[in-house]
C-alpha positions as CSV (number, residue, x, y, z in Angstrom):
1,X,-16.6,-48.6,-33.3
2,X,-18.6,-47.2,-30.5
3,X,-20.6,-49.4,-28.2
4,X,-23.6,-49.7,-30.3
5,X,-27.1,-48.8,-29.0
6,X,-29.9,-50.1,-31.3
7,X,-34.1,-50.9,-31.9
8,X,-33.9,-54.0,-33.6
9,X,-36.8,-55.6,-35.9
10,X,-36.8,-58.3,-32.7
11,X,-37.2,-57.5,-29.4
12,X,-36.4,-60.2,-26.8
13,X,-38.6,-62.8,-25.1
14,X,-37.6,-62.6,-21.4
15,X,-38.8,-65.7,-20.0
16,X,-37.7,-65.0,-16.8
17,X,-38.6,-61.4,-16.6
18,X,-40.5,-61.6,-13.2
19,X,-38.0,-63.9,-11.7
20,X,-35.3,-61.7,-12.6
21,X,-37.4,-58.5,-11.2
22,X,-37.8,-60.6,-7.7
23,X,-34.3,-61.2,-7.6
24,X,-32.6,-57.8,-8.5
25,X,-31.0,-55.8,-5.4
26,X,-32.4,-57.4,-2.6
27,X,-30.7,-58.3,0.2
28,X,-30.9,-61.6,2.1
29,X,-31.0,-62.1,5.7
30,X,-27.8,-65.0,7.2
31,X,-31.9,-66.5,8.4
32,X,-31.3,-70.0,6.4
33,X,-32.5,-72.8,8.2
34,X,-29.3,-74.9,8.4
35,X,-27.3,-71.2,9.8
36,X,-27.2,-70.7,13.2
37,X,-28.4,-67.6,14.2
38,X,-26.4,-64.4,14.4
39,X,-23.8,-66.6,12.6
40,X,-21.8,-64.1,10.4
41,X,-22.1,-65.1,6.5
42,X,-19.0,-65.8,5.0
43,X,-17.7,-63.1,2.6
44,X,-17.9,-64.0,-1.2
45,X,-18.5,-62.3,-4.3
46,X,-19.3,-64.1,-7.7
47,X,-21.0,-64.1,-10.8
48,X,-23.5,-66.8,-11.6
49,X,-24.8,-67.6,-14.8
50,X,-28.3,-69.7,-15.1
51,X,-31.3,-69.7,-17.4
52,X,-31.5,-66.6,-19.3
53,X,-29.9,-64.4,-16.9
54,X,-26.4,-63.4,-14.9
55,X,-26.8,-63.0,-11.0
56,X,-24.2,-61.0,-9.2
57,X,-23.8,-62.1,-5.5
58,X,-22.1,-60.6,-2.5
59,X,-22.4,-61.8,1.0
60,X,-20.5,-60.7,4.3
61,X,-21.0,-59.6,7.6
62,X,-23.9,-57.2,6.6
63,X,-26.0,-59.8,5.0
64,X,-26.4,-61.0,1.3
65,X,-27.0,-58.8,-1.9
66,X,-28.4,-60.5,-5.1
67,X,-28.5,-58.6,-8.1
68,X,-29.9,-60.1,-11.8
69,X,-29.5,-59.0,-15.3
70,X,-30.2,-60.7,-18.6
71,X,-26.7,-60.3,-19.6
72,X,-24.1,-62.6,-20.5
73,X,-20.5,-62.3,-19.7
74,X,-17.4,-64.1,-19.8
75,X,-14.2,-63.4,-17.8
76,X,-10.4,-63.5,-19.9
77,X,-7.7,-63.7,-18.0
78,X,-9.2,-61.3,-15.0
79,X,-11.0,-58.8,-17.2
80,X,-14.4,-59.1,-17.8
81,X,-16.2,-59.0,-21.2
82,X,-20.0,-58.8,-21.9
83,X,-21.4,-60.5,-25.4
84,X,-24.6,-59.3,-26.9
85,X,-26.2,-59.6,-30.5
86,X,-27.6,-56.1,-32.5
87,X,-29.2,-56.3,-36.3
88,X,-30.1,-53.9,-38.9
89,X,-32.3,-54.5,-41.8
90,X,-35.1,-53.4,-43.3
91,X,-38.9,-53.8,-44.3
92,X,-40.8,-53.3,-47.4
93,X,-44.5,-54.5,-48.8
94,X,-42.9,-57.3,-50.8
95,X,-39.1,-57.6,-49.2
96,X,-37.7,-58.3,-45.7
97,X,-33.9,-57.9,-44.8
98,X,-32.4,-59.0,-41.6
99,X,-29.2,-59.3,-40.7
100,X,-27.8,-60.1,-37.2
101,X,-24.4,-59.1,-35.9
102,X,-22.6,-60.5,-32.7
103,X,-20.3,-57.9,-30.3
104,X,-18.2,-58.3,-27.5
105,X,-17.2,-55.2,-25.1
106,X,-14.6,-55.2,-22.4
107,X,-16.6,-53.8,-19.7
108,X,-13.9,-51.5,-18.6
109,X,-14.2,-49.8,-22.0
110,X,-16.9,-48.1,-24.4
111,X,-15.5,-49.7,-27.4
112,X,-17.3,-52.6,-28.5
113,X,-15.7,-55.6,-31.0
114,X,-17.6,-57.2,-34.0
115,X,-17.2,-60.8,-33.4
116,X,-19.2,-62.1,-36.4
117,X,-21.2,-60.3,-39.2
118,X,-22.0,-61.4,-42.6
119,X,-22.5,-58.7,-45.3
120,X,-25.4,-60.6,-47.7
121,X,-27.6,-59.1,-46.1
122,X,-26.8,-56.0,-46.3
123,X,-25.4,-56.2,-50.0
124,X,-28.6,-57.8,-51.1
125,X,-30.7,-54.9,-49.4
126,X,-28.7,-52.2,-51.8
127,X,-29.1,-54.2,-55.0
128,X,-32.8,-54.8,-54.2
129,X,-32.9,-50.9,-53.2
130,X,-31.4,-49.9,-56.4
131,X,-33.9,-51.9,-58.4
132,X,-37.1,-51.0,-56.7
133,X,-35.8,-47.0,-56.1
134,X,-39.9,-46.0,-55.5
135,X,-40.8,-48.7,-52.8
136,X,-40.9,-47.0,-49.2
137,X,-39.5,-48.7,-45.9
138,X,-42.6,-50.0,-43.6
139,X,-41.6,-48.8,-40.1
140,X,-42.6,-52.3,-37.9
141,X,-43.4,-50.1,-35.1
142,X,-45.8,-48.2,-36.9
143,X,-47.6,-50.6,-39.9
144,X,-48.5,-54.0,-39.9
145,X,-45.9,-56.8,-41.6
146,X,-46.7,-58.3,-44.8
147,X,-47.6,-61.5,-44.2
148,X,-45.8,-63.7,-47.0
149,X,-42.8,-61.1,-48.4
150,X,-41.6,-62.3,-52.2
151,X,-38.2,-61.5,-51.2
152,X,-36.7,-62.7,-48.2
153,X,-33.3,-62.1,-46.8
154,X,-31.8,-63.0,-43.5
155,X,-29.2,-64.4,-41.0
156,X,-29.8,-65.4,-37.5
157,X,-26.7,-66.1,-35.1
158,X,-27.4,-68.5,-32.2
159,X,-24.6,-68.8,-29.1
160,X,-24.4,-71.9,-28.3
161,X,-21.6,-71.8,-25.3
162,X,-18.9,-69.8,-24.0
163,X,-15.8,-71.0,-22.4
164,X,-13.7,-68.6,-21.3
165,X,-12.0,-66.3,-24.0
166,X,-13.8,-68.6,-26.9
167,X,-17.6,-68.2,-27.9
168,X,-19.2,-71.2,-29.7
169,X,-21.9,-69.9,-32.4
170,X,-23.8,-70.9,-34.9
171,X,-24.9,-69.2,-38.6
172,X,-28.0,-69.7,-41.0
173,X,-28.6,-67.8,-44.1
174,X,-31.3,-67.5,-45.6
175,X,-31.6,-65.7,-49.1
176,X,-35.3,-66.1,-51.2
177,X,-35.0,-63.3,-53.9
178,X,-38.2,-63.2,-55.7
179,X,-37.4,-63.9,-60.0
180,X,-33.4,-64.1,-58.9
181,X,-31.3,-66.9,-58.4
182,X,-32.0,-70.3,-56.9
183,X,-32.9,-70.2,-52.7
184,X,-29.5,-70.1,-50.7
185,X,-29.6,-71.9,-47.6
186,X,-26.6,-72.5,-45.4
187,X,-25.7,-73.1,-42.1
188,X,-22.0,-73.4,-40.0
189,X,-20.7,-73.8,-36.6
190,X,-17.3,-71.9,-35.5
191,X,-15.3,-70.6,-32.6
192,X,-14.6,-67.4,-32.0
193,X,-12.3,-65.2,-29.7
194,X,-14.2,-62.6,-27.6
195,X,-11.4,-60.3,-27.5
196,X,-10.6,-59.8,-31.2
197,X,-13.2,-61.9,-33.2
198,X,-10.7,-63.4,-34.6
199,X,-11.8,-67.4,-35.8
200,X,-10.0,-69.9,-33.7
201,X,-9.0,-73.2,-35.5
202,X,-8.9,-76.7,-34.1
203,X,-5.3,-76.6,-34.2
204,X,-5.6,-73.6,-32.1
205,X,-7.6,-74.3,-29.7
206,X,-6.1,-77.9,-29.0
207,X,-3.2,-78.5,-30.6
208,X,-2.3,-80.2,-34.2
209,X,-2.2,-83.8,-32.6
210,X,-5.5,-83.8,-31.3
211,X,-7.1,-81.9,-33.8
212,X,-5.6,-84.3,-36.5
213,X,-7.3,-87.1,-34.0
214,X,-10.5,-85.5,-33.7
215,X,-11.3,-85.0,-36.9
216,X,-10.4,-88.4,-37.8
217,X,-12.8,-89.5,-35.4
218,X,-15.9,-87.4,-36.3
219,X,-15.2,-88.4,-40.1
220,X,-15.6,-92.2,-38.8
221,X,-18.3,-91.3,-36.5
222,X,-20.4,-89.8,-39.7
223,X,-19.6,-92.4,-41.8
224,X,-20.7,-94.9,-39.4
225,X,-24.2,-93.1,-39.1
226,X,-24.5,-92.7,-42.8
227,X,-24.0,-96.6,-43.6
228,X,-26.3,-97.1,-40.0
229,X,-29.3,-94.9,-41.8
230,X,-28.7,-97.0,-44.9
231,X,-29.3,-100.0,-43.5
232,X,-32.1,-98.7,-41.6
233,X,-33.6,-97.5,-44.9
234,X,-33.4,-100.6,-46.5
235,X,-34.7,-102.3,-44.1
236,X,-38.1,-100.7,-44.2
237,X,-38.1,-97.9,-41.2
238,X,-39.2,-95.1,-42.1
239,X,-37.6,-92.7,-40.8
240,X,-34.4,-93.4,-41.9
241,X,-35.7,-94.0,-45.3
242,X,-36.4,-90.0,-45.1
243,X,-33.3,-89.5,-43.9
244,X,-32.1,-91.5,-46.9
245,X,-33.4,-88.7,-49.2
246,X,-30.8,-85.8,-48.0
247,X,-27.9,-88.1,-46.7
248,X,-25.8,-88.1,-49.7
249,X,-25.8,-83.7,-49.2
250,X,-24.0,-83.8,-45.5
251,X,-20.5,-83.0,-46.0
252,X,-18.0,-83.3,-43.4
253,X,-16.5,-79.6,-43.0
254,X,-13.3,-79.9,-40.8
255,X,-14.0,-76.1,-39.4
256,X,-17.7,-76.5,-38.8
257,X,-17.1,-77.4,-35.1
258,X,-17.9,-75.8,-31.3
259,X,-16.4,-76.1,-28.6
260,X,-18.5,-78.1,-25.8
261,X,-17.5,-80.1,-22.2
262,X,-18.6,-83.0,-20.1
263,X,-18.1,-83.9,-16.9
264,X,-16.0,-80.3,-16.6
265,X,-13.8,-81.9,-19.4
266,X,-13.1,-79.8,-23.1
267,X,-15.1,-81.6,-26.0
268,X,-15.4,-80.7,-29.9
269,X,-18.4,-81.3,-31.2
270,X,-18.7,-81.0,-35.3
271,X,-22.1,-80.1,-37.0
272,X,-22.3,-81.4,-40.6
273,X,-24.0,-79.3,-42.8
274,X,-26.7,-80.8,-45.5
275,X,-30.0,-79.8,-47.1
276,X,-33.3,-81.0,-47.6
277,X,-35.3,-82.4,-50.4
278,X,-36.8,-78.8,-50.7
279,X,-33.5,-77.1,-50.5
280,X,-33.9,-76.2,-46.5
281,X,-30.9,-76.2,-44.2
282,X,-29.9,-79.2,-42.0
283,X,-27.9,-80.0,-39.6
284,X,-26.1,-83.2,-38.1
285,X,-25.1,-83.1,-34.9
286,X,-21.8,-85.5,-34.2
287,X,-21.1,-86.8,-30.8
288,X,-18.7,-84.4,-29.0
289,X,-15.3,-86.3,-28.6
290,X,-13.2,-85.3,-25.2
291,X,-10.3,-83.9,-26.1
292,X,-6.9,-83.3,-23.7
293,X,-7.2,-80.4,-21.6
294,X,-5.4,-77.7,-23.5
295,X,-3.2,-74.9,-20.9
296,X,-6.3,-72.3,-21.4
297,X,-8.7,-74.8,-20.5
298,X,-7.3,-74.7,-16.2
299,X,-9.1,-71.3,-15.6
300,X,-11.9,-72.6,-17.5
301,X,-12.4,-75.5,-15.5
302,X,-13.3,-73.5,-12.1
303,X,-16.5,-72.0,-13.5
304,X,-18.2,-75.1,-14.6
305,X,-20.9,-76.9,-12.3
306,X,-19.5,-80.2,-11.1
307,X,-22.8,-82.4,-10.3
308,X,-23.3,-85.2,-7.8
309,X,-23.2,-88.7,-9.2
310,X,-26.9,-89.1,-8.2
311,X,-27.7,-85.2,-10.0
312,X,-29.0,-83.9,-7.3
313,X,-26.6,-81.3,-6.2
314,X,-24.5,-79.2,-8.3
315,X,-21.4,-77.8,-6.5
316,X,-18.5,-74.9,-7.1
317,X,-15.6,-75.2,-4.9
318,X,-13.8,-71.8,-3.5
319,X,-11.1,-71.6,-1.2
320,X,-13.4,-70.0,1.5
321,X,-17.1,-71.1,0.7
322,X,-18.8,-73.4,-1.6
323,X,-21.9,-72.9,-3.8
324,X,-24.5,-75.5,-4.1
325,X,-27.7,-75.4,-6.2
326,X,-30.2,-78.1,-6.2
327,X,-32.4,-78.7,-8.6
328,X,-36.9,-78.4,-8.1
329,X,-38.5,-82.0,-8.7
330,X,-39.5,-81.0,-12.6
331,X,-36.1,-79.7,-12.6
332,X,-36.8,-76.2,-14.2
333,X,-35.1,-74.3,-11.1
334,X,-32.7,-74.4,-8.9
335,X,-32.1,-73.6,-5.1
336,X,-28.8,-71.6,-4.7
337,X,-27.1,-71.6,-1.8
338,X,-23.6,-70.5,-0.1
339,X,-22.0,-72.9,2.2
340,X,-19.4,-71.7,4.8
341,X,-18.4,-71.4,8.2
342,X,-15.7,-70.9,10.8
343,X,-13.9,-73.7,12.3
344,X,-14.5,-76.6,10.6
345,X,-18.5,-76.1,10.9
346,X,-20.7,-75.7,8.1
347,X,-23.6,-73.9,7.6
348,X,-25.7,-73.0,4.3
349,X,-27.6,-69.9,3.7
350,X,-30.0,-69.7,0.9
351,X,-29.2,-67.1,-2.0
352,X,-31.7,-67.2,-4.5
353,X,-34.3,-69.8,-7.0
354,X,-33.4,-69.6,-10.2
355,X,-34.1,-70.9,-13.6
356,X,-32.1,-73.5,-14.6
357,X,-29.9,-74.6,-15.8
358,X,-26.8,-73.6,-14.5
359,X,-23.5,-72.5,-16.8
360,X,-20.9,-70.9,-15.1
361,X,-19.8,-69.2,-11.6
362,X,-17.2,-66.4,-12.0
363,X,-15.5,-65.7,-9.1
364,X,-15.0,-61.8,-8.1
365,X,-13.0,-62.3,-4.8
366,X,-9.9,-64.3,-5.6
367,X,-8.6,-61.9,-6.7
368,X,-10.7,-59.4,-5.7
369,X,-12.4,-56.9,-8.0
370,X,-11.3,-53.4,-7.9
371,X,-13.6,-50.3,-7.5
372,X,-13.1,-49.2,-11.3
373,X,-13.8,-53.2,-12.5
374,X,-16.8,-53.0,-9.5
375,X,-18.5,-49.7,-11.4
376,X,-18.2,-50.9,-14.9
377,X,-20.0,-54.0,-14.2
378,X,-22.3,-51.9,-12.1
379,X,-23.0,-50.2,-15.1
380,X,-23.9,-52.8,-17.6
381,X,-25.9,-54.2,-15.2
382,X,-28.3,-51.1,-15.1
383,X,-27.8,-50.8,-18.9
384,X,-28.8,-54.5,-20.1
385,X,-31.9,-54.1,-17.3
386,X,-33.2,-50.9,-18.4
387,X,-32.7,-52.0,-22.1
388,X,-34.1,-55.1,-21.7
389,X,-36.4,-55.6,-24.8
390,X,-35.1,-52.8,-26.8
391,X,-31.8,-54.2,-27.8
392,X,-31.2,-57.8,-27.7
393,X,-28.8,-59.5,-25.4
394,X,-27.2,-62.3,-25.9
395,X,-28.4,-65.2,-23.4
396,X,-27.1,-68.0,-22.2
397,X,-28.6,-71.1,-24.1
398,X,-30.5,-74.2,-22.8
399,X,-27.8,-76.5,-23.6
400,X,-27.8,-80.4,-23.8
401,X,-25.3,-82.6,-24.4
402,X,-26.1,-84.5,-28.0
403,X,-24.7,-88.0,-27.3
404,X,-26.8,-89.9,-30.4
405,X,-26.2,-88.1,-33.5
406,X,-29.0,-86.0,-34.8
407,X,-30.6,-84.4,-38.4
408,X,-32.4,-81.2,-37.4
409,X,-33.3,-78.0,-39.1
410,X,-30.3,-75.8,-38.4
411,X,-33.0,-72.8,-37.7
412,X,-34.4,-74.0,-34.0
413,X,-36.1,-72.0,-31.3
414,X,-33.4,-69.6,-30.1
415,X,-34.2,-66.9,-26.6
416,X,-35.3,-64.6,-29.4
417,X,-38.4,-64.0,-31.6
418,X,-39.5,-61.9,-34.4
419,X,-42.1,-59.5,-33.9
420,X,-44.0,-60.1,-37.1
């Protein structure tokens, strides 16, 4: 399969398009007000994941380049691999078909990977095309959307964290055929591996003992909350007497799971499928339960932000420098800056504001990156800039840590909109 180049029905909401434009290849003067001046920054070269975007910083003796893309990328055992989502589809007066597919591409090659596509959508489109053979395709560039479609099919995939060669994601499917068979609505978390899209168990990914112990302790964990909303119910509070209504269709499904951390430390968190009075998707969101560090976990471990107890400074250790980002008193950005210096002293130089929050830092200088590793990221750089809006890309995902078990719709506000 060739790296795929496509116009999607959705085009992405860049919410930090002008940041991003500010930031791209410019270079910053070693002028910081904590350097000395004429002090030589220290040499460095990483990858920096926060917000929506990837920033791609290198510093030495002839100053500081910054460079941003909306691109999000992953590094497996020293290669590097971007992930981005395409969709295909189609539009009618009456019927609407959307099906999302997620890719992964090793940047030093044009081939690309299908991580996760389901075929529904695409199987519903030809039985509804063979039915209604006269009915002609509405271009959405072109003609305005029907407002309220008899017939609608789709799937939407939402990443919801990467951690090194895994990608945790999330699936809804949605399937309204007009005079067929009841609604379908379904939703499921899994783990997948960015180099073959191959499904990685629990077992897998941390080992039969603690997978057996996990999944003990999310079973407990959701029948705990089930008897708590009971009570609650009974008791006369409202909201858990709606809850009440859908409780008894959550159930526990052992593979439904992502993969998560805290405090730099691997966590599984399970999301229990149900459905609504009405037949909509939910979703319960368990308490992530640490886990012990499995041996893939080490390299993983580097990359994550490590904040102060106070969370006022999160920091990324290197041999040679240290980054440091600080968060803006409403804490939507953050202040990035590279800490170094000969001899023992230590001075900062500012790199860049950006939108938080911070995910990852990749380092490109231990080891180095090669010239042929340098051009391809080079490349999809330009590529996921100059694209931006036409294709969608996959983006890093404002991600908080659920520590009280919610029921949510499992179809929530994701970095991309429909145009209709």
């Amino acid at each position: 399969m060739r790296w795929p180049i496509m116009l999607p029905r959705t085009i992405r909401a860049h919410v930090y398009a002008a940041l991003s434009a500010l930031v791209a290849t410019t270079v910053v003067a070693a002028c910081g007000d904590r350097a000395l001046a004429g002090e030589a920054l220290p040499p460095a070269e990483f990858l920096f994941a926060a917000g929506d975007s990837t920033y791609w910083v290198r510093s030495g003796g002839d100053g500081m380049r910054v460079r941003s893309a909306p691109i999000l990328l992953t590094e497996v055992d020293g290669r590097l691999f971007e992930i981005f989502l395409g969709d295909d589809g189609a539009e009618y007066p009456d019927a609407s078909f959307a099906s999302a597919r997620l890719w992964s591409r090793e940047l030093q090659h044009r081939d690309s990977t299908q991580l996760f596509g389901d075929s529904t959508v695409m199987h519903e489109l030809a039985v509804w095309r063979r039915a209604h053979p006269r009915d002609t395709e509405i271009d959405p560039a072109d003609e305005e959307m029907p407002d309220d479609p008899r017939t609608v099919v789709s799937d939407e995939i939402e990443i919801i964290d990467v951690h090194g060669p895994y990608l945790t994601v999330e699936h809804l499917l949605n399937v309204d055929l007009d005079g067929g068979p009841p609604h379908r609505h379904e939703g499921r978390r899994m783990v997948v591996d960015v180099r073959s899209g191959a499904t990685a168990s629990l077992d897998a990914l941390v080992g039969a003992g603690e997978a057996r112990r996990v999944t003990a302790a999310a079973r407990a964990s959701l029948a705990q909350l089930i008897d708590s909303i009971r009570t609650a119910g009974a008791a006369g509070d409202e909201r858990a007497s709606v809850a009440t209504e859908s409780i008894d269709s959550f159930r526990f499904d052992s593979t439904s799971f992502g993969i998560t951390d805290i405090g730099r430390d691997p966590a599984v968190a399970f999301m229990v499928p149900g459905h609504g009075t009405d037949g909509e998707a939910l979703a319960l969101y368990l308490p992530p339960i640490t886990v012990k560090a499995p041996v893939w976990w080490k390299s993983v471990r580097a990359t994550l932000p490590k904040w102060a107890k106070d969370s006022a400074r999160v920091t990324w250790d290197r041999a040679k420098y240290e980054i440091a980002a600080r968060p803006s008193a409403d804490g939507d950005a953050l202040a990035l800056v590279l800490i170094g210096g000969a001899a023992g002293k230590s001075h900062e130089w500012p790199i860049a504001t950006v939108a938080a929050p911070a995910y990852q830092l990749i380092p490109l200088d231990t080891p180095p990156i090669d010239s042929a590793a340098r051009a391809a990221l080079s490349r999809a750089f330009d590529i996921s800039t100059s694209l931006d809006g036409l294709v969608q890309r996959a983006s890093w995902p404002r991600r908080t840590p659920r520590r009280t078990p919610t029921v949510t719709p499992v179809l929530r506000t994701t970095s991309f909109s429909p145009t209709k």
